[in-house]
N, C-alpha and C positions, 0 to 999 in steps of 0.2 A: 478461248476458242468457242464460236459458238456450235448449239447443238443444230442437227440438221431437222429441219423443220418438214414434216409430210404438209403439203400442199394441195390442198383440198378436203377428203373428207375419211379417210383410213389413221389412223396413229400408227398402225404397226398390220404387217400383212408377210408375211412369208410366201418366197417366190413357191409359186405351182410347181408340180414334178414337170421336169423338163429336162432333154439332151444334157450332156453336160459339158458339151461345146456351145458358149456364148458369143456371141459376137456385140460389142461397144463403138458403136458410130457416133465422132462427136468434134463440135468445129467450137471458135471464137470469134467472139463477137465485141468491136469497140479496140482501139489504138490507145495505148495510155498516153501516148505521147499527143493526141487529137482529140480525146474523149476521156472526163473523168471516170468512166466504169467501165473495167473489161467483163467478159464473162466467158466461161468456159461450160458447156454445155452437151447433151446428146440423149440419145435412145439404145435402151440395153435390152437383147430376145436372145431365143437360143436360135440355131443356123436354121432351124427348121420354121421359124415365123419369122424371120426376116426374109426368108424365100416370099415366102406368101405376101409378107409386106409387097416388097418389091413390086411382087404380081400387080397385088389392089393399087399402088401408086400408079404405075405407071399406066393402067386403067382410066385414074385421073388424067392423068398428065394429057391422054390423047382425048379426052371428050374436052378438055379446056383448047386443044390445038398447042400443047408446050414441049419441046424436049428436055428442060428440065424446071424445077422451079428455085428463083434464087426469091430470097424473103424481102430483101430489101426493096424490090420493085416489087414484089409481088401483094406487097401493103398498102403501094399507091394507087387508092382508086383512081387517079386519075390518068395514070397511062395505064396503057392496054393490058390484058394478061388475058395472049391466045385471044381464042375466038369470041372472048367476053368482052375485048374492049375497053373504053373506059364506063367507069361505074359508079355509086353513091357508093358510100364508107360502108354504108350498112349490105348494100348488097356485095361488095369485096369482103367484105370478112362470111356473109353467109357461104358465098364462093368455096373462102379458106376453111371452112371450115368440113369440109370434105376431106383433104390433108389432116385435120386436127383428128376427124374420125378415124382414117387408116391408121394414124399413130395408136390412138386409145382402142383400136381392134387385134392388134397383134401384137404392140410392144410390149415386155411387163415392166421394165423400170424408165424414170425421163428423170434426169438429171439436171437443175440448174443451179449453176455457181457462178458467183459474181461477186466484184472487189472495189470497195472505194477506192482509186487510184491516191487520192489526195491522202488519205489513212494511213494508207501502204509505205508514200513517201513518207510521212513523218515517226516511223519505226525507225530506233537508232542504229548507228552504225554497227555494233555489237550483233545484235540479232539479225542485223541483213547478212552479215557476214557468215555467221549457221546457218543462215536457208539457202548460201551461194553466190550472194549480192548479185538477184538479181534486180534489173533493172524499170520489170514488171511487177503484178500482182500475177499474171497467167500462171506462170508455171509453178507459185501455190495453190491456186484455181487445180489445173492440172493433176499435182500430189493426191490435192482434196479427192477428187474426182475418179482417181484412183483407190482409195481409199474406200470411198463409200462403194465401189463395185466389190470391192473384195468384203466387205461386212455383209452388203447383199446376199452374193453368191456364194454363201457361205459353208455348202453343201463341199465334203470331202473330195467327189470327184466331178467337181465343175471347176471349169477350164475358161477365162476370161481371153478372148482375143479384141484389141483397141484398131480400129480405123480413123485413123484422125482427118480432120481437112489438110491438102497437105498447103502449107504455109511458108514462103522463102525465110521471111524473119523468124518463125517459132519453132517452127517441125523441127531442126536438129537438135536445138536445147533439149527439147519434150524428150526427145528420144534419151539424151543422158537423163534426164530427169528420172523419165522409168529407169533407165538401167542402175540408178543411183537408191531409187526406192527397192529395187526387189534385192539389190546387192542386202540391204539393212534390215528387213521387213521381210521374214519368214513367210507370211501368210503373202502377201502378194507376190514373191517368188515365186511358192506355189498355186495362187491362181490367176495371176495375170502373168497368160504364157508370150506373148505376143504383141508388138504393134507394127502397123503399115501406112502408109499415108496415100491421101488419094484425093485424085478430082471428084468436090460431087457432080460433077455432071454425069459419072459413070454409076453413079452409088445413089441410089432413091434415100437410102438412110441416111447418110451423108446430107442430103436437100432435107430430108427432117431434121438435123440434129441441128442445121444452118436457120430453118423456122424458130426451133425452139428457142438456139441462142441468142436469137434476135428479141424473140419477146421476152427473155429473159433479163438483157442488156436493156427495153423499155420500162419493162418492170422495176426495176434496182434503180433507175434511172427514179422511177414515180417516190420508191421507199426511201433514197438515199438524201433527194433533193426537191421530193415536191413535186417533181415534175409530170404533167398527166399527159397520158398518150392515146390516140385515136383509138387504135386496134385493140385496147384491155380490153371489151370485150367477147376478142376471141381467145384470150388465154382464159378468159372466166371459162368460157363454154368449155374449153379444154378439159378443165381442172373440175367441173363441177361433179357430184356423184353419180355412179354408174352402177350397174346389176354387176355382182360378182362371180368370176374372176376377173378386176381392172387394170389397168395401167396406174401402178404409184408412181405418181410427180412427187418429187422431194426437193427443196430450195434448202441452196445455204447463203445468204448472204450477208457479204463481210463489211461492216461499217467500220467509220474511225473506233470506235470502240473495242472493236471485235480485232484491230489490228495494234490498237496498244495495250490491250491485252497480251497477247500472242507475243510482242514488245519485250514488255514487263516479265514473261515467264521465260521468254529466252535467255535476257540480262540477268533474271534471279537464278539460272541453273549455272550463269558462267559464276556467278561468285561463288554458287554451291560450291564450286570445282579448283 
């Protein structure tokens, strides 16, 4: 298993006093069946600054001319976005990077998780069959993801509620998935009360957690296989240091390694048994 890595420049930060009603907006990013990396990603505040998110978004939204923003066009400088048109790479991501500030002004946690698909498949039958066989990496992406909210928000009477993108192929699984975690998993019982699935076209946070998972699914892409992408850039600027209290980004990403690992200690618990 690997450990979760703080992404940029805090090691360890304890959330501020805040509500103790949370709200977790978070989508995926990449098809395993189309793309060797999925990733499952979002942005975690209490009810009361994702209000205000909301506000400052959608403040963007109208001096660009957008009703929402979707990430995957919105990184192509070369078709339009709203009243900016097309554009050089450099000016698209200074663009972006208005969204990247709303995030790092009101969020306090960003989440990204990402899964070698090729990894994934080569964990044996034995341990697929513990985690549910399933036929993804998401919905241990998903667990994970769950998981790190409840270490997060660790405070006794904070209250985690999940919006997810809502998704025809993934959303009902997720849904058992939670129900399957807090059945087993005392602390997330108690503090993940909650999930709902939704269009982000209605949800600003939703269109953040949709950015994120994107650059997230480029990123893993860069770490997994080399591969380099236009827009790093704009996750550098995201991620770099900031006057405190900040927005913690935390990665976890799971290479072949990381899932014959995970392999090896499932199959070594069924012999325990």
């Amino acid at each position: 298993m690997s450990p979760v890595t703080p992404y940029g420049f805090i090691e360890s930060l304890d959330s501020e006093a805040i509500l103790a009603m949370i709200i977790g907006h978070f989508d995926e990013s990449g098809k395993h069946r189309d793309d060797p990396v999925i990733t499952f990603a979002g942005v975690a505040a209490s009810y009361a600054k994702v209000k205000l998110f909301d506000e400052d978004w959608e403040i963007i939204l109208r001096k660009y001319g957008l009703k929402s923003l979707h990430a995957v066009k919105a990184i192509r400088p070369s078709q339009a976005l709203g009243k900016l048109g097309v554009q050089t790479l450099s000016e698209r991501i200074e663009a972006l990077k208005s969204f990247v500030d709303c995030i790092n002004k009101h969020m306090e946690l960003v989440l990204m998780l990402a899964w070698d698909v090729a990894g994934f498949q080569e964990m044996s039958p034995t341990s697929l069959n513990k985690i549910g066989n399933p036929d993804t990496p998401h919905y241990i992406a998903f667990t994970r993801g769950m998981l790190k909210l409840v270490d997060y928000y660790h405070r006794q009477d904070d209250k985690v509620n999940l919006v997810c993108d809502d998704d025809e192929e993934t959303s009902e699984i997720c849904y058992y998935h939670y129900k399957a975690l807090r059945n087993v998993y005392r602390k997330a019982r108690k503090r993940v009360i909650s999930i709902t699935f939704a269009n982000d076209y209605h949800y600003p946070a939703l269109q953040a957690a949709d950015l994120v998972a994107l650059l997230c699914r480029l990123d893993a892409h860069r770490e997994f296989h080399g591969t380099p992408y236009d827009c790093e850039p704009l996750l550098t600027y995201a991620v770099q240091p900031r006057t405190l209290p900040s927005t913690q980004w935390l990665k976890q990403f799971s290479d072949r390694t990381v899932s014959q690992g995970l392999s090896d200690a499932l199959d070594k618990n069924n012999d325990d048994h």
